[in-house]
C-alpha positions, 0 to 999 in steps of 0.5 A, spaced: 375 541 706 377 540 698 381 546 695 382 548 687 389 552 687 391 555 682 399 557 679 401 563 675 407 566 678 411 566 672 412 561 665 408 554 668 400 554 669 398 549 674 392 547 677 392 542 683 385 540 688 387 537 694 382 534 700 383 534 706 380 527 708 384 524 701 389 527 700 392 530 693 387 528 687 389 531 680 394 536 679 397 538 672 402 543 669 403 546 663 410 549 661 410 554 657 418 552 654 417 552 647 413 559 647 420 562 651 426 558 647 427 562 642 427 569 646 432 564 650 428 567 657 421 569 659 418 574 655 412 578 661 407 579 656 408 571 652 407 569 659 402 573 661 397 572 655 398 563 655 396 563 662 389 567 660 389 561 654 390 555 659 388 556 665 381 555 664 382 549 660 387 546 665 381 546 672 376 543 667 381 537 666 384 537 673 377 537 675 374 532 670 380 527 672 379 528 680 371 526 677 369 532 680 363 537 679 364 544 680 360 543 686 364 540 690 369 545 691 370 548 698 375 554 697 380 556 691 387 558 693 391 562 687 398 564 688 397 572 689 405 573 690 411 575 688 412 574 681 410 577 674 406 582 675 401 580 669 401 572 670 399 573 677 393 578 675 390 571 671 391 566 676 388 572 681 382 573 676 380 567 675 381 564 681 377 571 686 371 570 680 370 562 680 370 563 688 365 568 687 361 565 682 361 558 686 360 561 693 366 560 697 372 563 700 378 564 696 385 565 698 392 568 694 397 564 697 405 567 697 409 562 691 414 562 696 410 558 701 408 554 696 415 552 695 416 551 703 410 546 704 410 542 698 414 536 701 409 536 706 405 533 700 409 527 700 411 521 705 414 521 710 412 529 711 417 533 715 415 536 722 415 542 724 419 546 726 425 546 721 430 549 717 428 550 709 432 552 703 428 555 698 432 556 691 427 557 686 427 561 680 429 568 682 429 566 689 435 563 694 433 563 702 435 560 708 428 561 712 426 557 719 420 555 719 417 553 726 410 552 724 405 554 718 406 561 718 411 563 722 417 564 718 424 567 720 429 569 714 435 566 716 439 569 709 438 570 702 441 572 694 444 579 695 445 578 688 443 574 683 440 567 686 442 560 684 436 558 679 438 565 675 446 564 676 445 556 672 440 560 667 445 565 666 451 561 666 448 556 660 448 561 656 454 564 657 456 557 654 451 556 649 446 551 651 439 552 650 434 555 654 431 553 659 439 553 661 438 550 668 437 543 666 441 544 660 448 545 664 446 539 669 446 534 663 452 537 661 456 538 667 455 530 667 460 528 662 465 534 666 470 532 670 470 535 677 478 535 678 480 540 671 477 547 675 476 548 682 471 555 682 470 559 688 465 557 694 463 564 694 462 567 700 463 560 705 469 564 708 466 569 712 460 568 717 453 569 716 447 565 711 447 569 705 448 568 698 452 571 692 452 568 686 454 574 681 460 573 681 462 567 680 457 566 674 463 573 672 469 567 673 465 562 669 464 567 664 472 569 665 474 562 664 471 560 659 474 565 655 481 564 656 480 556 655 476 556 649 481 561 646 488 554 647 484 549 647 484 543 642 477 540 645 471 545 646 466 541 648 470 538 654 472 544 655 464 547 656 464 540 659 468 540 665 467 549 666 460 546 667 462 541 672 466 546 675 460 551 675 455 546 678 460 543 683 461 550 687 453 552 686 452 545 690 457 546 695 456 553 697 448 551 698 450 545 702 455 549 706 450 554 708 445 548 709 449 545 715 451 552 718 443 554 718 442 547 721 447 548 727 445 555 728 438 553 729 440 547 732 435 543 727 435 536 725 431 537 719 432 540 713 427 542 707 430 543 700 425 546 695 424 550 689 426 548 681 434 547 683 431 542 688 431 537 683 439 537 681 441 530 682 447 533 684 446 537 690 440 532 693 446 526 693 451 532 696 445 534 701 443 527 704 451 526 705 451 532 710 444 530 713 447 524 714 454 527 717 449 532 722 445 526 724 439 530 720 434 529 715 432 532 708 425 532 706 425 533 697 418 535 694 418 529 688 421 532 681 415 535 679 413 539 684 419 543 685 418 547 679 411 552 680 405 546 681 398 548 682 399 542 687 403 545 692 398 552 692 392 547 693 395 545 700 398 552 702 391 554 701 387 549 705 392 551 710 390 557 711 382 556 708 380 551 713 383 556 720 378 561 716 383 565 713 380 569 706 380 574 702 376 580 700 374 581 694 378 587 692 384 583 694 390 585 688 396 581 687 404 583 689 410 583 684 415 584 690 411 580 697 416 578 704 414 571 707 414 574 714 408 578 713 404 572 712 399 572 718 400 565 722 395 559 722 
């Protein structure tokens, strides 16, 4: 089964097609960065109007790379959830109407669930059942995943999750949008051993995440050492690290109460804050100290990927999952209603 899918979730526009038999073959993402930069975060309604411009042109040369014509699409998939309300509504339109007017089913996929399996799409594959650590856009959890579909939540952000807290706290020390990144390269020229910065909620027990307040203590910081430093940008530098340095070891200590909790000797990490350097290098330190694995989508599909709901979608189309035509896509959506495969 051959399956077009299609992400509009937020501020990337992907199209993927993945074979059954062949694997992946095309995929390609446009980011809309440049449109957002100057507002210095997304703007809804810029959004919503690119993905009508380009997702149209993006199947066609998906397709046209795959050397695909139309009529070798089997079922397309659109990410239907959760996300911005406007985005998703052109990549569920235009998905639902080319199903329709190609004559095969379609299926919205939950964005999250994309995320999840996205490592599956490299080698070696993680197997079921694991322990998965999602930490994309506005979204930290901790899920156990014991088979397509069967999905527990094992602890999430109560506040605000880790991609929101980079983001924020980029702008707190002045660094261009999209702020994430940024303070990564930053906090590479920092030094780890000037601030030490809360591990927040790592004292108590439990798997959920709190973010808030120390992108607060950063803030806090930042205006007490830049009013007597004689240095700025090391300054910025090392509050940086400091910053990094607490997210990453906070994600990782939770990671490893999770997987003796489920008595797991496997961990997924995905989402955009999955690509840090060095939160992979500190979780490839900890699977090894739990006698673990840790499976990585490759850097390109940790951000939003047309990819990854192609292969979620042919998860589902292939077990004779589908759609209605009425079907309307969900700004606020939980992994566990999705149906099991």
């Amino acid at each position: 089964m051959r399956v077009l899918g299609i992400e509009t979730s937020c501020d990337e526009t992907g199209v993927g097609v993945f074979d059954g038999d062949r694997g992946l073959l095309a995929h390609a993402v446009y980011s809309q960065v440049e449109i957002h930069a100057e507002y210095g975060g997304v703007v809804p309604e810029l959004a919503s109007r690119d993905h009508v411009r380009k997702t149209l042109p993006l199947i066609r040369q998906v397709l046209s790379e795959a050397g695909l014509p139309k009529e070798s699409i089997d079922g397309v998939a659109f990410t239907a959830g959760p996300g911005l309300i406007g985005a998703l509504l052109v990549g569920t339109a235009v998905g639902r109407a080319l199903a329709w007017a190609w004559g095969v089913p379609a299926l919205g996929v939950h964005h999250m669930e994309g995320h999840l399996l996205a490592p599956m799409l490299e080698a070696p594959a993680p197997a079921f059942p694991f322990v998965a650590l999602l930490v994309s856009g506005g979204h930290t959890q901790l899920v156990e995943a014991t088979a397509v579909g069967r999905y527990r939540l094992l602890g999430e952000s109560l506040d605000d999750a880790a991609g929101e807290a980079f983001d924020k706290t980029a702008k707190i020390l002045g660094l261009p949008y999209p702020g994430g990144p940024a303070l990564a390269k930053l906090a590479e020229h920092g030094d780890p051993r000037r601030y030490r910065f809360p591990r927040p909620m790592t004292e108590r027990p439990g798997l959920d995440f709190s973010f808030s307040g120390l992108k607060t203590f950063t803030l806090n910081t930042l205006q007490r050492e830049m009013a007597r430093t004689d240095d700025p940008a090391r300054t910025r530098a090392d509050i940086a690290r400091a910053f990094e340095e607490a997210v990453v070891d906070t994600l990782v200590i939770k990671c490893r109460r999770a997987l003796r909790q489920c008595a797991s000797r496997r961990l997924v990490v995905a989402g955009g804050v999955g690509a840090n350097r060095r939160l992979r290098a500190r979780m490839d330190a900890m699977a090894t100290q739990e006698d673990s694995e840790v499976f990585y989508p490759r850097p390109a599909f940790c951000t939003d990927n047309g990819a990854m709901i192609a292969y979620a979608g042919w998860q589902r189309l292939r077990a004779g999952q589908a759609e209605p035509l009425a079907f309307r896509p969900r700004a606020r959506w939980l992994m566990e209603e999705l149906p099991p495969v």
